[in-house]
N, CA and C atoms of all chains as a GROMACS GRO file, in nm:
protein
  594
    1UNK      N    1   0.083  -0.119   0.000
    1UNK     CA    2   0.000   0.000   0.000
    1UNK      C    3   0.088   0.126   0.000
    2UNK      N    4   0.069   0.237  -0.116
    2UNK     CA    5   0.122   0.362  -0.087
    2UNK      C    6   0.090   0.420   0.026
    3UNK      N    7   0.216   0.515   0.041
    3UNK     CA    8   0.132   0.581   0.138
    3UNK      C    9   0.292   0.702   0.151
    4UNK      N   10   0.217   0.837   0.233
    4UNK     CA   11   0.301   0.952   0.223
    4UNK      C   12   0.395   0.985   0.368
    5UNK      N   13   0.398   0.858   0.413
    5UNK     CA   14   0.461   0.911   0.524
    5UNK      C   15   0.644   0.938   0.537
    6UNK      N   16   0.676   0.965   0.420
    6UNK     CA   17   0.808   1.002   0.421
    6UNK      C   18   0.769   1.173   0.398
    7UNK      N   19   0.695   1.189   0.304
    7UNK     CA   20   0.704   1.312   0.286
    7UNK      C   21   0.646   1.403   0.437
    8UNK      N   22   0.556   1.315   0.511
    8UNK     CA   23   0.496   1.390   0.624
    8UNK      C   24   0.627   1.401   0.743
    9UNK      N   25   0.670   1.299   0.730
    9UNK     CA   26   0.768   1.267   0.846
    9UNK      C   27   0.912   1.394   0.806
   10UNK      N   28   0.885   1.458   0.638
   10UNK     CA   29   1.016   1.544   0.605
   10UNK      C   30   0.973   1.669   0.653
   11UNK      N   31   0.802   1.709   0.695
   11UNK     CA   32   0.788   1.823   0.663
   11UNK      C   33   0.813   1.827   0.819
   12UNK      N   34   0.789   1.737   0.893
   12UNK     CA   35   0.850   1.771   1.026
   12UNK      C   36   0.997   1.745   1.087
   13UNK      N   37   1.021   1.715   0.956
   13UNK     CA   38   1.191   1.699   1.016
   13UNK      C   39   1.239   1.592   1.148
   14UNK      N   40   1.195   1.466   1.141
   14UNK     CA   41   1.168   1.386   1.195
   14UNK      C   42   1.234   1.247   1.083
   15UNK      N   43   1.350   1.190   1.184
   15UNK     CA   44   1.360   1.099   1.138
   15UNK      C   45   1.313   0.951   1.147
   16UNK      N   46   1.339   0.829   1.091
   16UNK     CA   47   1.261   0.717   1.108
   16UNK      C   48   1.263   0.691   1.275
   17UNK      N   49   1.364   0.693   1.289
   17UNK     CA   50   1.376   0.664   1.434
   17UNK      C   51   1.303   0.727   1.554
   18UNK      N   52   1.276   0.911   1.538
   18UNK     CA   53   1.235   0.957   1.536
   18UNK      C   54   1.028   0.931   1.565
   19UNK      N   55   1.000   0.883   1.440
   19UNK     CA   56   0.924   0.881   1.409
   19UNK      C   57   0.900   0.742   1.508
   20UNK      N   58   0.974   0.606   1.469
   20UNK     CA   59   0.934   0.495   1.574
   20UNK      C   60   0.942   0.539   1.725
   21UNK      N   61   1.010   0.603   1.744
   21UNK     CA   62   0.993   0.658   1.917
   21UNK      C   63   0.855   0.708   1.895
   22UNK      N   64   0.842   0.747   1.873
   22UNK     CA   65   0.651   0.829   1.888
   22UNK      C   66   0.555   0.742   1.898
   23UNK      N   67   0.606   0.660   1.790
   23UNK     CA   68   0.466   0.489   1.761
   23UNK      C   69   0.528   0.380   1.856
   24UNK      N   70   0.616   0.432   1.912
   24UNK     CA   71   0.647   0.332   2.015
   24UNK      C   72   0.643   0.175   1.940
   25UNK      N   73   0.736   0.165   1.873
   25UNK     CA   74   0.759   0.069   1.747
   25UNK      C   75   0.888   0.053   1.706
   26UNK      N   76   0.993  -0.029   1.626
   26UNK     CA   77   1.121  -0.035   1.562
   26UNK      C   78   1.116   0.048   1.490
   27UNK      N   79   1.247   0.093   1.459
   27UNK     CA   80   1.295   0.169   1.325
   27UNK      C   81   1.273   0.087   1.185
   28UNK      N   82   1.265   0.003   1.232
   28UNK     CA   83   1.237  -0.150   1.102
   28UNK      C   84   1.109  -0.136   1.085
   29UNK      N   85   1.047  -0.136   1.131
   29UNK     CA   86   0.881  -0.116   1.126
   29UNK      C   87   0.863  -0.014   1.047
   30UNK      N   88   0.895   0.160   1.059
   30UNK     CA   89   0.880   0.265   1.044
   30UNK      C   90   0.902   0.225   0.889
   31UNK      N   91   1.036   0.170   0.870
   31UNK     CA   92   1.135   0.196   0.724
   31UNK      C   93   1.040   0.072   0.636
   32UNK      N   94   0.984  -0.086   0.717
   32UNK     CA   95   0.870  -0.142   0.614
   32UNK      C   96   0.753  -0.119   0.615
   33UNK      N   97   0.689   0.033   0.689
   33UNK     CA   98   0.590   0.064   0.634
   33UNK      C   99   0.604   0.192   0.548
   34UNK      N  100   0.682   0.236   0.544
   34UNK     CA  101   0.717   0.340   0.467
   34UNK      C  102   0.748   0.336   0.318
   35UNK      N  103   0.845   0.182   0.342
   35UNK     CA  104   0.865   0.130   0.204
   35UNK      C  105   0.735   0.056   0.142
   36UNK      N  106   0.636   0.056   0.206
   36UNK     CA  107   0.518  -0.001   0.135
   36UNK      C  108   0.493  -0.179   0.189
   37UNK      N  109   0.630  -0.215   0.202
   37UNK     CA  110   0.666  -0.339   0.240
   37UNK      C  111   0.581  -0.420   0.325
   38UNK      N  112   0.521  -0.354   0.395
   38UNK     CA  113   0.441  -0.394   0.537
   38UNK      C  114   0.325  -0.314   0.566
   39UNK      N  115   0.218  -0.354   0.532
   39UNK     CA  116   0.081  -0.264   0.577
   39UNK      C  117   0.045  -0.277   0.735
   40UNK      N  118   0.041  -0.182   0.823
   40UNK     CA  119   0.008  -0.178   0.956
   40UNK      C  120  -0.134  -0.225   0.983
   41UNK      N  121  -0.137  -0.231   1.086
   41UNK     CA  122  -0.284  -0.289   1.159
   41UNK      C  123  -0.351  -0.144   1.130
   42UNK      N  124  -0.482  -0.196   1.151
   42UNK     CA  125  -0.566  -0.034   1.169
   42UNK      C  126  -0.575   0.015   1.310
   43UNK      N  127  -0.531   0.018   1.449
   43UNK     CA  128  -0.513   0.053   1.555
   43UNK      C  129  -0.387   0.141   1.510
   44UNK      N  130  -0.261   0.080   1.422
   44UNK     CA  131  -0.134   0.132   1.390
   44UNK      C  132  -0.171   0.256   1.326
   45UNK      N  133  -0.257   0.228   1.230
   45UNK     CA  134  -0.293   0.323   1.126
   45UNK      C  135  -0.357   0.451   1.186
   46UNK      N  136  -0.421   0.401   1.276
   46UNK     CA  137  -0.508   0.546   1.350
   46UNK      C  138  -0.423   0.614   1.419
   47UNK      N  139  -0.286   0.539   1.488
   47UNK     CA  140  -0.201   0.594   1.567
   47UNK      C  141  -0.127   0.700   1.480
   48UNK      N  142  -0.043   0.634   1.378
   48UNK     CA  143  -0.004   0.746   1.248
   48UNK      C  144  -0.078   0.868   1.264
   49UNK      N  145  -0.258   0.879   1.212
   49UNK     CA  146  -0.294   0.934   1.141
   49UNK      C  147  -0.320   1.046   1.308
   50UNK      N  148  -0.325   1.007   1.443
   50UNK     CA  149  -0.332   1.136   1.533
   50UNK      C  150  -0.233   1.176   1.550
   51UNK      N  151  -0.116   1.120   1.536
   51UNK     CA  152   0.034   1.138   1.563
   51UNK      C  153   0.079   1.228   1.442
   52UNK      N  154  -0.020   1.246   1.288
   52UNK     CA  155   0.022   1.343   1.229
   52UNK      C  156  -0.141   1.447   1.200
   53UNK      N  157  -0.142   1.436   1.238
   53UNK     CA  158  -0.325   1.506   1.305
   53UNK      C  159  -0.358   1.484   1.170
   54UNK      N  160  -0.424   1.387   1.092
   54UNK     CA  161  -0.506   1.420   1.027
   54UNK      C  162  -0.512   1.274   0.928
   55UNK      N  163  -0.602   1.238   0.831
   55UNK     CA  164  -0.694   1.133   0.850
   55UNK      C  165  -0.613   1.009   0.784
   56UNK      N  166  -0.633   0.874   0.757
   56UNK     CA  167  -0.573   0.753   0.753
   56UNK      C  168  -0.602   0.758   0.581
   57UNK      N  169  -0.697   0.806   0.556
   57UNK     CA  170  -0.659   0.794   0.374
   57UNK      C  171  -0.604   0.921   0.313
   58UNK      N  172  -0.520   1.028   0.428
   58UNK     CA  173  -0.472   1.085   0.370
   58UNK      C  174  -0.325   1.071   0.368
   59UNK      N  175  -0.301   0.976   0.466
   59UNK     CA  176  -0.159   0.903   0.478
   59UNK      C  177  -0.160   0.767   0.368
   60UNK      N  178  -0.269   0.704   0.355
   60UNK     CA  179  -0.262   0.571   0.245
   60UNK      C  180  -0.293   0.544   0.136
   61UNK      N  181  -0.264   0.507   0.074
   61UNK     CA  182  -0.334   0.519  -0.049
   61UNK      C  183  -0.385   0.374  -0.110
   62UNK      N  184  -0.523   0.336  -0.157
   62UNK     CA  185  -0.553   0.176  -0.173
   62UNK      C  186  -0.495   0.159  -0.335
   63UNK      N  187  -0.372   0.179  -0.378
   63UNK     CA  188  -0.331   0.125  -0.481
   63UNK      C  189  -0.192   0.064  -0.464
   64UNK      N  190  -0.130  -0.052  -0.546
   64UNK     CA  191  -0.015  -0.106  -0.523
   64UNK      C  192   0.081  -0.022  -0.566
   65UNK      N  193   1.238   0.532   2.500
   65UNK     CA  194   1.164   0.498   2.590
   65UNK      C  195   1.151   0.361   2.561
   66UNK      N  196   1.109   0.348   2.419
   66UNK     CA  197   1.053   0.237   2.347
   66UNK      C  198   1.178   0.128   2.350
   67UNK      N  199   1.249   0.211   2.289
   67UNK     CA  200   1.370   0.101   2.297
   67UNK      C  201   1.432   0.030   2.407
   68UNK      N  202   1.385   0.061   2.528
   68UNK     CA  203   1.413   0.048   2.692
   68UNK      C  204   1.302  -0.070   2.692
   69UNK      N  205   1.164  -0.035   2.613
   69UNK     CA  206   1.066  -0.155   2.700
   69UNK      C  207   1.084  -0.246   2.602
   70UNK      N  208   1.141  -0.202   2.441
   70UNK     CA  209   1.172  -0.328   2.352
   70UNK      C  210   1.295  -0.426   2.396
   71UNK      N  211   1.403  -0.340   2.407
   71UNK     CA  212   1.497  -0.419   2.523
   71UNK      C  213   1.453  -0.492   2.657
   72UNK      N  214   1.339  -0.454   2.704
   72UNK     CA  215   1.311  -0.546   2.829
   72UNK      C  216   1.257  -0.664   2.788
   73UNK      N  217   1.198  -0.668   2.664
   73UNK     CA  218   1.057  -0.783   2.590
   73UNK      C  219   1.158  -0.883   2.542
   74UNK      N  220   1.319  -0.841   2.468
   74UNK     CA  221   1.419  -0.882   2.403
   74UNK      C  222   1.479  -0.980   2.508
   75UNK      N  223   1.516  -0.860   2.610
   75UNK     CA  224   1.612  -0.957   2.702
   75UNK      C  225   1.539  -1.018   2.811
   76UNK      N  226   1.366  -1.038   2.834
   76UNK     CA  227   1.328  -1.113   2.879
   76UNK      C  228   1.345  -1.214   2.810
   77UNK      N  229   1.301  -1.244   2.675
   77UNK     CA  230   1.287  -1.334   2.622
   77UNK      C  231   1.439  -1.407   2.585
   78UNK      N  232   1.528  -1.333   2.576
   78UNK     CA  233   1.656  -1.422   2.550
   78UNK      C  234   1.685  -1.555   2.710
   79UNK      N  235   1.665  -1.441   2.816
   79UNK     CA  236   1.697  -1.494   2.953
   79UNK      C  237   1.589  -1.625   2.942
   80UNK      N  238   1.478  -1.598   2.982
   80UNK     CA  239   1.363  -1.768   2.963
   80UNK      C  240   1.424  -1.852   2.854
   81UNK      N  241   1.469  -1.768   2.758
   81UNK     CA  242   1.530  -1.900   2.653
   81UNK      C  243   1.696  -1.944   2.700
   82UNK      N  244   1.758  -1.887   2.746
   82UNK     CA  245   1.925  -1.941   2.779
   82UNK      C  246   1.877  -1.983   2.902
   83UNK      N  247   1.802  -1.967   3.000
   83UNK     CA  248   1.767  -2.032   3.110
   83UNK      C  249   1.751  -2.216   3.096
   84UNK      N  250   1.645  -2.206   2.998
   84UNK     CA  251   1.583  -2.345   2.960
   84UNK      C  252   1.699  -2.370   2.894
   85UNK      N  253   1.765  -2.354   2.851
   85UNK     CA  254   1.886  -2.445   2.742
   85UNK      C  255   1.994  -2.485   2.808
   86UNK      N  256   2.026  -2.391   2.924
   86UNK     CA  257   2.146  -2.392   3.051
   86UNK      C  258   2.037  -2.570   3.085
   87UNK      N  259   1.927  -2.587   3.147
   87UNK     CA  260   1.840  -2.654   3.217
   87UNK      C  261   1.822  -2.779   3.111
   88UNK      N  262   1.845  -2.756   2.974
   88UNK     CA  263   1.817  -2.900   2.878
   88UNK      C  264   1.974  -2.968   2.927
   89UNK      N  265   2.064  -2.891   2.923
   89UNK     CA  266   2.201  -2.935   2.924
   89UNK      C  267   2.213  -2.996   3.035
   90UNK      N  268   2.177  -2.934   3.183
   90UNK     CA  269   2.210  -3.023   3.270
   90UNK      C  270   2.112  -3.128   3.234
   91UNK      N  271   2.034  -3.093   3.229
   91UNK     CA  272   1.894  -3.253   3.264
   91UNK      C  273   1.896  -3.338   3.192
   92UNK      N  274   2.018  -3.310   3.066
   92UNK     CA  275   2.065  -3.403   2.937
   92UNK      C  276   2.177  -3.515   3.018
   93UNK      N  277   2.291  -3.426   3.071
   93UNK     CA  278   2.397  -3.486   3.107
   93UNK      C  279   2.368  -3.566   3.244
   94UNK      N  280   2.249  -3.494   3.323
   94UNK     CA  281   2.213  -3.606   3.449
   94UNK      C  282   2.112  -3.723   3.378
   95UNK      N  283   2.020  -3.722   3.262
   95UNK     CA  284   1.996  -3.839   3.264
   95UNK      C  285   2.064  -3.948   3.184
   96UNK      N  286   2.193  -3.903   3.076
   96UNK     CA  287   2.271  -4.017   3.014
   96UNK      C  288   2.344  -4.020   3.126
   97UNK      N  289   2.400  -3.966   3.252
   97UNK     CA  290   2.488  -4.018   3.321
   97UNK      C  291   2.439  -4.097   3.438
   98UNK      N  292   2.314  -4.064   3.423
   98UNK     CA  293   2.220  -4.169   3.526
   98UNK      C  294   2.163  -4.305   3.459
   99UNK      N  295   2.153  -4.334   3.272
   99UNK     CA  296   2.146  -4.438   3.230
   99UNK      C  297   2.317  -4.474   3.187
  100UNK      N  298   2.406  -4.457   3.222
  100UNK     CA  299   2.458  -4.512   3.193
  100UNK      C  300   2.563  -4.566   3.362
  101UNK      N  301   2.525  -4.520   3.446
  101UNK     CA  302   2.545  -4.553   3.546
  101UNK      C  303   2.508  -4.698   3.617
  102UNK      N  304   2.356  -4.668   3.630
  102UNK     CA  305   2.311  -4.784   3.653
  102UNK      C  306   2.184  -4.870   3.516
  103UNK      N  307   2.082  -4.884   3.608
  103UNK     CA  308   1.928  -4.926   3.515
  103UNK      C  309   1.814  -4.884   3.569
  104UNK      N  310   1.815  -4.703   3.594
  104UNK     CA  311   1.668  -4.676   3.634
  104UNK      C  312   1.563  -4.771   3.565
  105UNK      N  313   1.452  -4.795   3.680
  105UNK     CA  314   1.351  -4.869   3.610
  105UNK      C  315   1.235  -4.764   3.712
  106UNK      N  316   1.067  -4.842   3.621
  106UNK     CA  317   0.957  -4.754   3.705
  106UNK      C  318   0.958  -4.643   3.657
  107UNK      N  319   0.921  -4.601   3.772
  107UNK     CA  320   0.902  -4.418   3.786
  107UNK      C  321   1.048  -4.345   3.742
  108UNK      N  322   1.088  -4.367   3.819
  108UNK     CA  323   1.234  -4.314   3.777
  108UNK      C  324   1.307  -4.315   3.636
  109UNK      N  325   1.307  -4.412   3.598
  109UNK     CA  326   1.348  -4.392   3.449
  109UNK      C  327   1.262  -4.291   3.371
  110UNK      N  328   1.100  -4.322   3.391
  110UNK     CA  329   1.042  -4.260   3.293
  110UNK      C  330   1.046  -4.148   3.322
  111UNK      N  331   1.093  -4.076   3.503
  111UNK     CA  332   1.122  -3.932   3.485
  111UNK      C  333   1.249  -3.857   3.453
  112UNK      N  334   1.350  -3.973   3.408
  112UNK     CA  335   1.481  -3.918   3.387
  112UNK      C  336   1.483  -3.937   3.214
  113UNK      N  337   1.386  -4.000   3.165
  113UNK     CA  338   1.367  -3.987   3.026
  113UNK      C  339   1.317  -3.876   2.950
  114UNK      N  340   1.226  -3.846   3.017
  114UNK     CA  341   1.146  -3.688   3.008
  114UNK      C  342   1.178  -3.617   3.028
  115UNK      N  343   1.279  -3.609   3.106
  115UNK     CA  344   1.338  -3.476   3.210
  115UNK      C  345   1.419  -3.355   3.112
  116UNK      N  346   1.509  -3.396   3.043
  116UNK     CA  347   1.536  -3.328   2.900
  116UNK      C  348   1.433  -3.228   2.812
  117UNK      N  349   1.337  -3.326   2.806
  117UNK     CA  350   1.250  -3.224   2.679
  117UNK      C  351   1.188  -3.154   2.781
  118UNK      N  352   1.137  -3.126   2.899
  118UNK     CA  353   1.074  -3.003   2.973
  118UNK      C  354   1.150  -2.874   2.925
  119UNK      N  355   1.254  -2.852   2.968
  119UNK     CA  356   1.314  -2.723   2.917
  119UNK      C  357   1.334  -2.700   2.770
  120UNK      N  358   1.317  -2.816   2.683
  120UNK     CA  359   1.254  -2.772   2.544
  120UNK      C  360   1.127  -2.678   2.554
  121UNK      N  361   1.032  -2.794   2.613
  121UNK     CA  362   0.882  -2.729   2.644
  121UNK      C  363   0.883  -2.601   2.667
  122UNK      N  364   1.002  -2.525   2.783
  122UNK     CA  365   1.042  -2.428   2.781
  122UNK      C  366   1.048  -2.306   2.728
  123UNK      N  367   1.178  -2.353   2.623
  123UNK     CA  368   1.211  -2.297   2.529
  123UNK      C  369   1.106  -2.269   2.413
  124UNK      N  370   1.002  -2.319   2.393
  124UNK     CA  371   0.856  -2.277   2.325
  124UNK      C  372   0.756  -2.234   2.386
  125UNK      N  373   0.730  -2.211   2.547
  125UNK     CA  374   0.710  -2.145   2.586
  125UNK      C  375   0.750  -1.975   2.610
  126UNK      N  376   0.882  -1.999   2.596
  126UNK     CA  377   0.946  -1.890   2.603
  126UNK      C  378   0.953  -1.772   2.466
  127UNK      N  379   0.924  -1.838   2.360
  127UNK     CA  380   0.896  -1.766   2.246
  127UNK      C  381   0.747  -1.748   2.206
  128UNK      N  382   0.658  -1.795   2.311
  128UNK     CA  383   0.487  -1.833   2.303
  128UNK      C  384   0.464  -1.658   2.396
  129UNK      N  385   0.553  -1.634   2.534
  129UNK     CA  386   0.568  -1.535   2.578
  129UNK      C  387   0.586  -1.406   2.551
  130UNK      N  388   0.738  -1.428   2.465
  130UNK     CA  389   0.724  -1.314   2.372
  130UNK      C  390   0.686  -1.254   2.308
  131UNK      N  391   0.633  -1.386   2.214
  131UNK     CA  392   0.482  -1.252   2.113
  131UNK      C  393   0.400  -1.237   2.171
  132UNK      N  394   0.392  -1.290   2.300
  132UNK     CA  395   0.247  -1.237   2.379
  132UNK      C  396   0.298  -1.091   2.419
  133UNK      N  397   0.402  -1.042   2.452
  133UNK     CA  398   0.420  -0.991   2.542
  133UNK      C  399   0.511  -0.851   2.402
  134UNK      N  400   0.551  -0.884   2.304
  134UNK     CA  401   0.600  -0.797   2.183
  134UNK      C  402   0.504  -0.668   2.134
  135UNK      N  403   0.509  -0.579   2.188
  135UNK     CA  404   0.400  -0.499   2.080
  135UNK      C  405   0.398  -0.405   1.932
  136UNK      N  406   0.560  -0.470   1.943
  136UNK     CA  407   0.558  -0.447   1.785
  136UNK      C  408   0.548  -0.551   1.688
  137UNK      N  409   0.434  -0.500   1.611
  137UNK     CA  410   0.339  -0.586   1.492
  137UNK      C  411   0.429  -0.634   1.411
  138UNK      N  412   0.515  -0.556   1.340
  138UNK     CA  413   0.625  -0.589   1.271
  138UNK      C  414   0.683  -0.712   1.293
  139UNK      N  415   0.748  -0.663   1.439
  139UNK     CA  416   0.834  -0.772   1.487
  139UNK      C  417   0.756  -0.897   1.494
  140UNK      N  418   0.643  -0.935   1.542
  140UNK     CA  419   0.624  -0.992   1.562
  140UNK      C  420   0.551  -1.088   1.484
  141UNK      N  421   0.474  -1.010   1.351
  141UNK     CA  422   0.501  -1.038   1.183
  141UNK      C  423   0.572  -1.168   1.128
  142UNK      N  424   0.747  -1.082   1.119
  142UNK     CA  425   0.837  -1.166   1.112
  142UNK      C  426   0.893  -1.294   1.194
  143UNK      N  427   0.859  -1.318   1.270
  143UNK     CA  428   0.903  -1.378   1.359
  143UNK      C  429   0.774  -1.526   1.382
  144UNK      N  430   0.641  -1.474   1.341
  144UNK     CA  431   0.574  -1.559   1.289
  144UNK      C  432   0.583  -1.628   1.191
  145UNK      N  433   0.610  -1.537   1.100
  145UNK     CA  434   0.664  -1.558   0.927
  145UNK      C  435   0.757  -1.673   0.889
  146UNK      N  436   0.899  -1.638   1.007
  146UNK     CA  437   0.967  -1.732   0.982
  146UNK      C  438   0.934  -1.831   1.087
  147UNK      N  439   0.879  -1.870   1.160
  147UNK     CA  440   0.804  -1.973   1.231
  147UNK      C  441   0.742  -2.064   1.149
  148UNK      N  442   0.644  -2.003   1.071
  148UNK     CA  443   0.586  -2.084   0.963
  148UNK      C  444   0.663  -2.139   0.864
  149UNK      N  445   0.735  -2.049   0.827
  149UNK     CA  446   0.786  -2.150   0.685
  149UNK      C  447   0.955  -2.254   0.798
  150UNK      N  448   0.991  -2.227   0.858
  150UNK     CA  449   1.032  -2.312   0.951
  150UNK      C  450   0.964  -2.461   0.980
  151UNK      N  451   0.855  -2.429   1.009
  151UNK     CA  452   0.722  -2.573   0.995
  151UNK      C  453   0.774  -2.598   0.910
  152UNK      N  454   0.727  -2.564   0.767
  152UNK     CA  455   0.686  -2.611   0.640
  152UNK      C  456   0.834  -2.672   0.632
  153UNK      N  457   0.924  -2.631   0.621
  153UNK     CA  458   1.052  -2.690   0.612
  153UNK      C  459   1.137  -2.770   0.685
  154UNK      N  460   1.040  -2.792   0.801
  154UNK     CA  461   1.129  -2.915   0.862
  154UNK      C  462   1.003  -3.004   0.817
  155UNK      N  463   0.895  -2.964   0.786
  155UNK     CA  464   0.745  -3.101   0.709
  155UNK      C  465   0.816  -3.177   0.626
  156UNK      N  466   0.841  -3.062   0.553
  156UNK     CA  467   0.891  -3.086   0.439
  156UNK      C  468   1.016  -3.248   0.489
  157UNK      N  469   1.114  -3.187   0.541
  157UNK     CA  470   1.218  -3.255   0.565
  157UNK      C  471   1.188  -3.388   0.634
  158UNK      N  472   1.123  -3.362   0.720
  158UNK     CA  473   1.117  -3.489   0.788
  158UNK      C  474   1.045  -3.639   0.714
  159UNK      N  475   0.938  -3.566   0.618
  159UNK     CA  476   0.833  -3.617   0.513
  159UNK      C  477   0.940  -3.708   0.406
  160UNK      N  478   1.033  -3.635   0.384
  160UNK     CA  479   1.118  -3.697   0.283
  160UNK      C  480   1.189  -3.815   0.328
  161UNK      N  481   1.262  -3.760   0.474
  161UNK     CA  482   1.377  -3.855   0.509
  161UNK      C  483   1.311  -3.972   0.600
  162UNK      N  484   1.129  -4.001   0.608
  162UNK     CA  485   1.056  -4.059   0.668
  162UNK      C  486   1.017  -4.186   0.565
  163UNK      N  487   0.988  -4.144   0.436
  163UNK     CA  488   0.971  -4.198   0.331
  163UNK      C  489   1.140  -4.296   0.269
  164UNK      N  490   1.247  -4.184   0.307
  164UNK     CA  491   1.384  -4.294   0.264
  164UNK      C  492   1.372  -4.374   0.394
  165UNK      N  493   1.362  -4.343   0.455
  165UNK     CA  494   1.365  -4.486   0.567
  165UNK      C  495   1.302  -4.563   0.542
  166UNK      N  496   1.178  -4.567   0.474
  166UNK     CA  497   1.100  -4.665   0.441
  166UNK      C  498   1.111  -4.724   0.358
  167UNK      N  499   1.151  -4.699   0.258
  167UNK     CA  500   1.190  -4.745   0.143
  167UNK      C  501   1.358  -4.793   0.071
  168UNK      N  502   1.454  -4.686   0.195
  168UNK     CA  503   1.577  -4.688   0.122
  168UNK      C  504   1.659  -4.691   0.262
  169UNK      N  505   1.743  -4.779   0.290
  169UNK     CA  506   1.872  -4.797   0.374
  169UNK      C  507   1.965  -4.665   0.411
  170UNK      N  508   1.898  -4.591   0.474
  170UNK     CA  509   1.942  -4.453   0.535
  170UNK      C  510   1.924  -4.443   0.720
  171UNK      N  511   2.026  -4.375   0.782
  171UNK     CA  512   1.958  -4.388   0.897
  171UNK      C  513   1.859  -4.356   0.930
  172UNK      N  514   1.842  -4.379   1.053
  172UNK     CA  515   1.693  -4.346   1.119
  172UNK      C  516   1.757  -4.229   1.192
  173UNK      N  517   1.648  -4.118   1.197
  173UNK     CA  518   1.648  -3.955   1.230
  173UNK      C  519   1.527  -4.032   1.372
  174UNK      N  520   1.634  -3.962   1.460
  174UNK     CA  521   1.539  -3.947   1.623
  174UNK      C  522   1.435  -3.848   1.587
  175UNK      N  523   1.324  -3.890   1.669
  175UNK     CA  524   1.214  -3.774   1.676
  175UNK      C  525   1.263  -3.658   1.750
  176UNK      N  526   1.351  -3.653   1.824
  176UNK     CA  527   1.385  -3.539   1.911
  176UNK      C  528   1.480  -3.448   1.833
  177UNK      N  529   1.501  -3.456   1.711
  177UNK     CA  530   1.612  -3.409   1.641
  177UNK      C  531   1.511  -3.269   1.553
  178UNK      N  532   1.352  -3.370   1.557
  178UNK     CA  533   1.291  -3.301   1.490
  178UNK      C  534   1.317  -3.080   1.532
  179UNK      N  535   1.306  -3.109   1.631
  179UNK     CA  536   1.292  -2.956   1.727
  179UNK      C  537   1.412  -2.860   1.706
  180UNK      N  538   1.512  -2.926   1.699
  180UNK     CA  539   1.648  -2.860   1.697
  180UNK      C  540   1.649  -2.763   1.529
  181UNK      N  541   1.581  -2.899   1.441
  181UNK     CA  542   1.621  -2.918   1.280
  181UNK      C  543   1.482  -2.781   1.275
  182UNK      N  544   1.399  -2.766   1.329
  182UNK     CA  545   1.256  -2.638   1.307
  182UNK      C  546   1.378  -2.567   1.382
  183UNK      N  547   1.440  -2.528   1.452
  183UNK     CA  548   1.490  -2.401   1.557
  183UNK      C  549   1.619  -2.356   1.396
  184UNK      N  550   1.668  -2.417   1.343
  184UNK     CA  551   1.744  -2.445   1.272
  184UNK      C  552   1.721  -2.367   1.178
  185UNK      N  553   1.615  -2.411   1.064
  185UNK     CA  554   1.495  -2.364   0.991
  185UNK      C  555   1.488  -2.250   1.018
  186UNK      N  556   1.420  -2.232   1.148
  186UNK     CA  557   1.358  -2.077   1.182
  186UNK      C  558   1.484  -1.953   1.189
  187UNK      N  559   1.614  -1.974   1.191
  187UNK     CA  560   1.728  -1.954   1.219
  187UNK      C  561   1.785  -1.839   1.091
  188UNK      N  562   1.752  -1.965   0.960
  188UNK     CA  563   1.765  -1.950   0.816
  188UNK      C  564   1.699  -1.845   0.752
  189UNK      N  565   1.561  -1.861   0.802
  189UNK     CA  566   1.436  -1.800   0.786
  189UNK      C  567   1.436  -1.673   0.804
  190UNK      N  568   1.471  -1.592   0.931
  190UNK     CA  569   1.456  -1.476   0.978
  190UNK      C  570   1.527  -1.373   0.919
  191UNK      N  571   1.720  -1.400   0.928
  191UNK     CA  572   1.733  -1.317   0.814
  191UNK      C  573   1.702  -1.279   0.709
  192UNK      N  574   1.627  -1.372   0.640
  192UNK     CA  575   1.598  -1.382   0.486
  192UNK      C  576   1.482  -1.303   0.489
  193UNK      N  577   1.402  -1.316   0.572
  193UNK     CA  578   1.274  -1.239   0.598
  193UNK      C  579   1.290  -1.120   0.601
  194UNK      N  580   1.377  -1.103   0.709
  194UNK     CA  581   1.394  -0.896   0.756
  194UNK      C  582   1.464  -0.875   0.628
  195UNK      N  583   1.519  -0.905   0.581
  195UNK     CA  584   1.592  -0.864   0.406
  195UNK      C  585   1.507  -0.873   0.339
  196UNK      N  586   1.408  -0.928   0.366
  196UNK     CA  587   1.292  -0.874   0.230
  196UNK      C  588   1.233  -0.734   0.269
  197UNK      N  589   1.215  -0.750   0.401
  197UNK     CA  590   1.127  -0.603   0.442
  197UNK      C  591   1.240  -0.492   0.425
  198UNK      N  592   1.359  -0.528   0.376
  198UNK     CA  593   1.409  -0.357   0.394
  198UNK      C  594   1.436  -0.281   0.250
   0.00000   0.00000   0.00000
């Protein structure tokens, strides 16, 4: 699944690691959902989407 | 923070697992040195026969813990992932070399070998796995 969370994670200047400290998650996690590699749970997904205030299909996208 | 309670989930789970393996080793070397000592019979034999695979039991308990206790999805993803095809590949294996015994003058594979030959498997597995996800 696409999805924009590199570009969200640039506009805050936040790195992966960064970013897994927040989701309380691996840096491995961060980098295979980012890479598309790994689609998160939807509990994960909602966490993302308050952790960057704003909604889960605007972080995902349903195409390969 | 995370990495403090992922390190606690890590090195719980390493400790329950080197615990039980410290515990297969002795309970290995006290019961061949107790059959080869004398001739437990009864009760006794059959608990110095068994006594070994408990801290196996252990040791799958101890990884039954961890994903209970893992709350990263990821991790715990992979670690299923290669669990499974670990199965499939010692099925696989054992299926084959079950069939040359039957048919073809090869040794005979202990059932207890089975566990080591899946830990083995799962071993193979994991790197190969996290290298796909990166």
């Amino acid at each position: 699944m696409k999805n924009r969370l590199r570009v969200l994670r640039a506009e805050r200047d936040w790195s992966q690691a960064d970013l897994a400290e927040r989701l309380e998650v691996s840096r491995q996690s961060v980098n295979a959902i980012e890479t598309g590699k790994f689609d998160p749970s939807l509990p994960l997904a909602f966490k993302l989407a308050r952790l960057f205030e704003t909604t889960i299909e605007t972080i995902f996208t349903d195409e390969e | 923070m995370n990495g403090q309670r992922k390190n606690l989930v890590v090195r719980r789970y390493i400790w329950r697992f080197s615990a039980s393996m410290t515990l297969y080793v002795a309970f290995l070397c006290l019961a061949v040195s107790e059959f080869r000592r004398g001739h437990p019979t009864g009760a006794v034999a059959y608990l110095l026969a068994v006594l070994p695979s408990i801290p196996i039991i252990g040791t799958i308990a101890s990884v039954g813990l961890y994903l209970a206790e893992e709350k990263d999805e990821f991790q715990r993803t992979v670690l299923v992932q290669s669990m499974l095809w670990g199965i499939g590949a010692t099925l696989a294996a054992t299926s084959v070399w079950g069939f040359l015994e039957n048919f073809v003058a090869v040794r005979h594979m202990e059932p207890f070998l089975v566990y080591p030959m899946f830990c083995f498997f799962v071993g193979i597995f994991t790197p190969m796995l996290k290298a796909r996800y990166r």
